[in-house]
N, C-alpha and C positions, 0 to 999 in steps of 0.2 A: 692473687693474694687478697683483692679484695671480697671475694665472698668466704675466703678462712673465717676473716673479723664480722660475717653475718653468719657463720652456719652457729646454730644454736647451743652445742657443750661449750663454742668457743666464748661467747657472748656470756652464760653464765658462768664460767669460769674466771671471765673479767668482770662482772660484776660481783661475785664474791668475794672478789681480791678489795675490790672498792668497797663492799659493805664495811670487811672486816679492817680498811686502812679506817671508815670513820664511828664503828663502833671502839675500836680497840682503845682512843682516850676516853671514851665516854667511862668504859666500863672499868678502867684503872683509876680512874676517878673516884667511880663509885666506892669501888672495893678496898682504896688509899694504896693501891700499890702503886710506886713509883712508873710512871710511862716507860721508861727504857727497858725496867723487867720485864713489862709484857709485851714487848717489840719481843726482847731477846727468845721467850718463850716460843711464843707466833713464829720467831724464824725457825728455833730450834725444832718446833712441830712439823714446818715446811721442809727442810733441810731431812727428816726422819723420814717423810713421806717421799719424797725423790728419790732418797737413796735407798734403792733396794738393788744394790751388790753390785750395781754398776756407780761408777763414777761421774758427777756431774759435767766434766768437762768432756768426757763422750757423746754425753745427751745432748749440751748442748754444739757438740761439734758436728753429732746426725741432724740437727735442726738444720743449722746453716747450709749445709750442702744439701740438704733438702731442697732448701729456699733456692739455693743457687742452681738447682735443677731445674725448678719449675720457674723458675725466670727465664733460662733457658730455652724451654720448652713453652714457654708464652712469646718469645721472642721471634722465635723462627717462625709460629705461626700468622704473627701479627704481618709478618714480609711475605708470608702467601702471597702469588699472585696471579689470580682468575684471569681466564684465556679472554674472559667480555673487556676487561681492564685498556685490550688494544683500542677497542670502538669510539673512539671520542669526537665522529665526526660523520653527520651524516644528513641528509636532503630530507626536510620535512613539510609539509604544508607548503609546497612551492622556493622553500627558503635552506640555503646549507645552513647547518646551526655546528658547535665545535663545544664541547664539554670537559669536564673534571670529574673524576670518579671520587666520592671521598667516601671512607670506612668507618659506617657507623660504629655504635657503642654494643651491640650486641653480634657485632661480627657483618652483619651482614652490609652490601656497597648501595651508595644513592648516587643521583645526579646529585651536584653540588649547585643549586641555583644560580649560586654570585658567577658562578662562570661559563655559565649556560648564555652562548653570546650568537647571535646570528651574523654570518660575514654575505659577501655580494660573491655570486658565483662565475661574474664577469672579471671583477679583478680582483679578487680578497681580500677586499675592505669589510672596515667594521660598518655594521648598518646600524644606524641611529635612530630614533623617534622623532617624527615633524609632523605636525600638522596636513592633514588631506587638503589642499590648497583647490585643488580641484574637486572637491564636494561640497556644493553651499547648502545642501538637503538637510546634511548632518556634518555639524561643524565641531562635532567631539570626537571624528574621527580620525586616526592617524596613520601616516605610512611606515614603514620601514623603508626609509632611504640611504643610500651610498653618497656620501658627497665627492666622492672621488671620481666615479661617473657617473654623478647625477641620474641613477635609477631609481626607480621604485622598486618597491618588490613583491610587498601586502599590504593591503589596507586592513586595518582592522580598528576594532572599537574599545579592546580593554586589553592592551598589552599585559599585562598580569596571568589573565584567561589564557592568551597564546602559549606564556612561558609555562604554565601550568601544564597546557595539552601535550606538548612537545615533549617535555620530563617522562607522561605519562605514555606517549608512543613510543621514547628511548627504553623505558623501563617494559615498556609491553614486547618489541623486537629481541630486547636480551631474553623474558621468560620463554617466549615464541623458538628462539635461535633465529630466526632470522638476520640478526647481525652478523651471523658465521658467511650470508652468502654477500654483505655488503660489505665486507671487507675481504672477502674472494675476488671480490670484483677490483678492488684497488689493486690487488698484488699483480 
């Protein structure tokens, strides 16, 4: 429904409705005709031009069940659901990571960052960010650790970079298919 209100007769058709709601006092003004005469006109002109031997409450009874079709039919699509949809979990760069599919605006699926989470593949815990305690070289480095069983798992230097690559290996496995044999391997 929303590109009806951008495809362009629709667009100048509402905008001539709006010319003529704010010429129509100016020019009854002008002309000293009373405003409601030339409302009455303007409708009766409308009213002439719709009705051609069909009745209004037809047309607009084929409008709605139109609408109510392609609601429909945007609906069911929108509940597609792509066979990669299953893959939400999988060994990256040394680390299991677990994900959210979410459906963009023009149809097509992303990793969903906020949920793009790395667990411990020892006990499925969530792994946190701390400081590399053990690197005094470089002391802006950090791990990903388990506090649960105090492991480590990677070190690295700009957790952002990480989250980035990973997105982009999950995204590259689905175009590849390669997710088809990492979730072969689960079942």
């Amino acid at each position: 429904m929303k590109n009806f209100f951008k495809h362009p007769i629709t667009a100048s058709v509402i905008s001539s409705f709006i010319i003529l709601a704010i010429i129509t006092p100016f020019v009854s003004y002008v002309k000293s005709i009373p405003l409601i005469e030339s409302i009455k006109v303007i409708w009766e002109v409308i009213l002439s031009v719709l009705n051609f031997g069909v009745p209004i409450w037809i047309i607009i009874c084929f409008f709605v069940v139109f609408w109510i079709i392609v609601k429909v039919l945007n609906s069911k699509s929108s509940t597609e659901i792509h066979p990669f949809n299953s893959y939400k979990e999988d060994i990256i760069e040394g680390v299991k990571w677990e994900w959210e599919w979410i459906k963009m605006y023009d149809g097509s699926y992303d990793v969903n960052k906020n949920t793009l989470v790395p667990t411990c593949k020892k006990c499925k815990g969530l792994l946190i960010l701390k400081p590399d305690s053990g690197d005094y070289y470089y002391s802006d480095r950090q791990v990903l650790y388990c506090e649960h069983c105090d492991s480590k798992h990677k070190t690295l230097q700009d957790p952002e970079e990480l989250i980035n690559k990973v997105k982009r290996e999950i995204i590259r496995k689905v175009r590849s298919g390669e997710w088809k044999l990492i979730e072969d391997i689960k079942r």
